[in-house]
C-alpha positions as semicolon CSV with decimal commas, in nm:
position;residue;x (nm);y (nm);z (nm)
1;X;12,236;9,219;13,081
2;X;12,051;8,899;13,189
3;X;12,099;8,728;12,871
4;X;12,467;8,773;12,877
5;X;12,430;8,663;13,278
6;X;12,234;8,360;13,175
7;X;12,473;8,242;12,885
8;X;12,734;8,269;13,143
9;X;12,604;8,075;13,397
10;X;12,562;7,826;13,112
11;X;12,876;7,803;13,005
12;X;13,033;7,753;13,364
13;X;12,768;7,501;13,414
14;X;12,846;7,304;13,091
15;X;13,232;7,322;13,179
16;X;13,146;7,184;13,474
17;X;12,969;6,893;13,304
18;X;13,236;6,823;13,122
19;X;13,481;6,818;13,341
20;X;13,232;6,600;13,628
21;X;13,124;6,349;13,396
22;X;13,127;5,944;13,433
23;X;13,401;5,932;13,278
24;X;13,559;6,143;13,567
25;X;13,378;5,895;13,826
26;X;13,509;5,600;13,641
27;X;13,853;5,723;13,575
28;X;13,901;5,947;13,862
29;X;13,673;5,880;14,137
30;X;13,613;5,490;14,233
31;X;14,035;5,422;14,192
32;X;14,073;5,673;14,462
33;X;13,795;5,535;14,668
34;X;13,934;5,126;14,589
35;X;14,300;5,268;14,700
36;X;14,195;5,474;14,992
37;X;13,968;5,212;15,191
38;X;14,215;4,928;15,102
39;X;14,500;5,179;15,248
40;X;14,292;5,288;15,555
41;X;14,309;4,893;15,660
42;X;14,682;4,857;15,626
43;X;14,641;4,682;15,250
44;X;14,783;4,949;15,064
45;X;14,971;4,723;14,832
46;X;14,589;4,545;14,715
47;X;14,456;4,897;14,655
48;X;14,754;5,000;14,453
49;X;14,630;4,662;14,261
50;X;14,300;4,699;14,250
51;X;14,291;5,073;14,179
52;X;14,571;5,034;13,887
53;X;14,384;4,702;13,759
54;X;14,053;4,929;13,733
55;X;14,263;5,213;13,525
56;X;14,391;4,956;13,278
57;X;14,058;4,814;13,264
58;X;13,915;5,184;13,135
59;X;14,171;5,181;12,912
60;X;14,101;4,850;12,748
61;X;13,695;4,903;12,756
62;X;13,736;5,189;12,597
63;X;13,944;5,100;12,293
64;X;13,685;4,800;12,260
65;X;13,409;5,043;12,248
66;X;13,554;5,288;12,021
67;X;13,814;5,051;11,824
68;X;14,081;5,308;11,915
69;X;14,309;5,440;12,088
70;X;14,434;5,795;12,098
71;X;14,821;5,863;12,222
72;X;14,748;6,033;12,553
73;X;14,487;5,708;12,661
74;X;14,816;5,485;12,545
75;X;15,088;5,620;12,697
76;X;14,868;5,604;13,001
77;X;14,795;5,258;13,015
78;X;15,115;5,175;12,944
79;X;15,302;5,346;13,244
80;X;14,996;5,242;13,470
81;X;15,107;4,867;13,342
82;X;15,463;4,942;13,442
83;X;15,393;5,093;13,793
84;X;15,169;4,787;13,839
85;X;15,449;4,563;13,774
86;X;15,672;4,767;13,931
87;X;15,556;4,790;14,238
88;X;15,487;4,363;14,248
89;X;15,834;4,320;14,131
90;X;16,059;4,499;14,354
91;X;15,746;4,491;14,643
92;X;15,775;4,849;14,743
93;X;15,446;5,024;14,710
94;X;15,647;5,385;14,672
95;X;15,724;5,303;14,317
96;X;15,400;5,302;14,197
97;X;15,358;5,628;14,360
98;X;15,659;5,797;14,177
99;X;15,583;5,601;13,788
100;X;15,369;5,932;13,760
101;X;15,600;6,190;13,793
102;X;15,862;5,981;13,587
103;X;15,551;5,965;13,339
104;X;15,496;6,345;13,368
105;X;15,836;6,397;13,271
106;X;15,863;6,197;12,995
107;X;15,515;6,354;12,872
108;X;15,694;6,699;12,892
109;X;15,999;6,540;12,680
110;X;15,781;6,395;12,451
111;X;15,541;6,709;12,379
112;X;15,845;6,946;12,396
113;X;16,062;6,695;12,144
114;X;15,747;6,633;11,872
115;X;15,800;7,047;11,847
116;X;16,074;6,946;11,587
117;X;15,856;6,774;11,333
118;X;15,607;6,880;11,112
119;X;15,341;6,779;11,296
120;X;15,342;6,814;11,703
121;X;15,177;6,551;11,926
122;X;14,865;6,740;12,041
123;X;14,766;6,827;11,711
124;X;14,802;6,436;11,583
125;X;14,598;6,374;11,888
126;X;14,331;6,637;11,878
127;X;14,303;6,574;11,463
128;X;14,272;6,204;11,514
129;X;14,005;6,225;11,822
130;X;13,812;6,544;11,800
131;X;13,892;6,733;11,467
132;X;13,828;6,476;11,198
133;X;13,657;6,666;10,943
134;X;13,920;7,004;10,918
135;X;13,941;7,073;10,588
136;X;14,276;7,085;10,435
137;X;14,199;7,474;10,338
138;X;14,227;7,507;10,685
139;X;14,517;7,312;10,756
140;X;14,689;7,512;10,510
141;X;14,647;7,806;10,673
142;X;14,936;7,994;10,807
143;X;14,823;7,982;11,194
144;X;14,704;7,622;11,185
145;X;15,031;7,534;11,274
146;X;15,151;7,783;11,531
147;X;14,855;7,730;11,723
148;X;14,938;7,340;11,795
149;X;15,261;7,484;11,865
150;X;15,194;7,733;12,107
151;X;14,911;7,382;12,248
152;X;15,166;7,161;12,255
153;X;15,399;7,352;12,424
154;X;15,101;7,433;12,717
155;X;15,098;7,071;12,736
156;X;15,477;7,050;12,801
157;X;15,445;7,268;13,062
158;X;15,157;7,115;13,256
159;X;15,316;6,766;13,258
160;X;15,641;6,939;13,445
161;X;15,415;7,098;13,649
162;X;15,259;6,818;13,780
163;X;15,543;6,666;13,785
164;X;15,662;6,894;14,053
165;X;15,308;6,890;14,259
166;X;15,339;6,558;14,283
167;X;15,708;6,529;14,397
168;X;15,613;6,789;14,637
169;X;15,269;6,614;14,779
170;X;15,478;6,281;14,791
171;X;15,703;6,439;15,022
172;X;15,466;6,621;15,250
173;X;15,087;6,399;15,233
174;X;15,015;6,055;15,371
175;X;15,041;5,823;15,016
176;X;14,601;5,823;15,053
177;X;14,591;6,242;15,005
178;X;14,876;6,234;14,745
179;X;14,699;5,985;14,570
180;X;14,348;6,142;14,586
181;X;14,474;6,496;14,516
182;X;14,700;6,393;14,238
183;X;14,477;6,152;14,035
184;X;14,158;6,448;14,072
185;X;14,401;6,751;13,991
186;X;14,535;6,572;13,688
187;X;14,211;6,423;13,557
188;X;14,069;6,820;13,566
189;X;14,365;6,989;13,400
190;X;14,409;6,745;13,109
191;X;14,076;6,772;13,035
192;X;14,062;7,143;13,065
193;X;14,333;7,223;12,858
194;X;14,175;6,933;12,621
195;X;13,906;7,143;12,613
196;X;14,135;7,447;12,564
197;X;14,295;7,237;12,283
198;X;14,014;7,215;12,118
199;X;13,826;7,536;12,140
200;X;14,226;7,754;12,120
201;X;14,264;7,731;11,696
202;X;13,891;7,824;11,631
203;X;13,984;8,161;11,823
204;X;14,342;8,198;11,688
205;X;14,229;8,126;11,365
206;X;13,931;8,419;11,379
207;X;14,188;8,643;11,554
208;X;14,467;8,588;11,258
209;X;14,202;8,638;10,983
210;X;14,170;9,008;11,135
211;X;14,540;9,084;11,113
């Protein structure tokens, strides 16, 4: 009974490390911090910058550390670089604040649409990151695929989702809480259901092997 307690308490405590990492701090944490103090003194437009420049700037270390890129990181980036410019061209700090839930959408579109080929996009992206040596025995298996189906499909369903918390928090919070909530909820449930994403086929492989 306190074996089973203690491996317990170990898991929760290793989930929590890997959700509260550095790269939570770095990705998460000090853009919320630049845009909030920046915001509290009536510069909301230089936090926006600063905060957005510092998310790029992940983005970019991190694919000169590791000499890629995975689709999630990319897409990313890339609609953090169009709120950015967004926001400086038409000079309305709102639109920076609703790039994300035009992002979210898309994501949904995107993971809901990549259903139709042979391949969907979580599984390209958990294959090319975090699965690299699968076998193809196991690829051949008959629930390798469904099970980046039924993934992929989660992931649809989390980007509308937020999509909708964040419509709803832009509607009802002061643009400091809707930005701290929403960049700290999003950051945990990606990488939970990353984790989920990676940990899900091991477990629906074991449980069609028994059918």
């Amino acid at each position: 009974m306190e074996k089973s307690s203690s491996n317990n308490i170990n898991k929760k405590q290793s989930l929590l490390k890997t959700i509260f990492n550095k790269d939570f701090v770095v990705s998460a944490l000090i853009p919320i911090i630049l845009f909030t103090a920046f915001d509290k003194e009536q510069m909301t437009l230089v936090g926006i910058i600063l905060s957005a420049l510092w998310s790029i700037g992940v983005i970019l270390l991190g694919f000169i550390k590791e000499r890629k890129i995975n689709a999630l990181a990319a897409l990313s980036g890339l609609f953090a670089i169009v709120g950015l410019v967004g926001t400086l061209i038409s000079n309305n700090t709102t639109f920076y604040f609703i790039a994300p839930i035009i992002q979210d959408v898309l994501l949904a579109l995107i993971f809901f649409g990549s259903l139709l080929f042979e391949r969907s996009l979580i599984q390209i992206i958990v294959e090319q990151t975090y699965l690299k040596n699968v076998s193809e025995e196991v690829k051949k298996r008959p629930g390798y695929k469904s099970a980046w189906r039924i993934l992929t499909f989660a992931w649809g369903v989390l980007n509308i989702f937020q999509a909708i918390l964040r419509f709803i928090l832009l509607n009802h919070m002061s643009m400091s809480s809707y930005y701290a909530i929403s960049t700290t909820y999003t950051n945990i449930s990606s990488t939970l259901l990353l984790v989920f994403s990676i940990m899900f086929p091991k477990w629906y492989f074991a449980r069609e092997k028994t059918k």
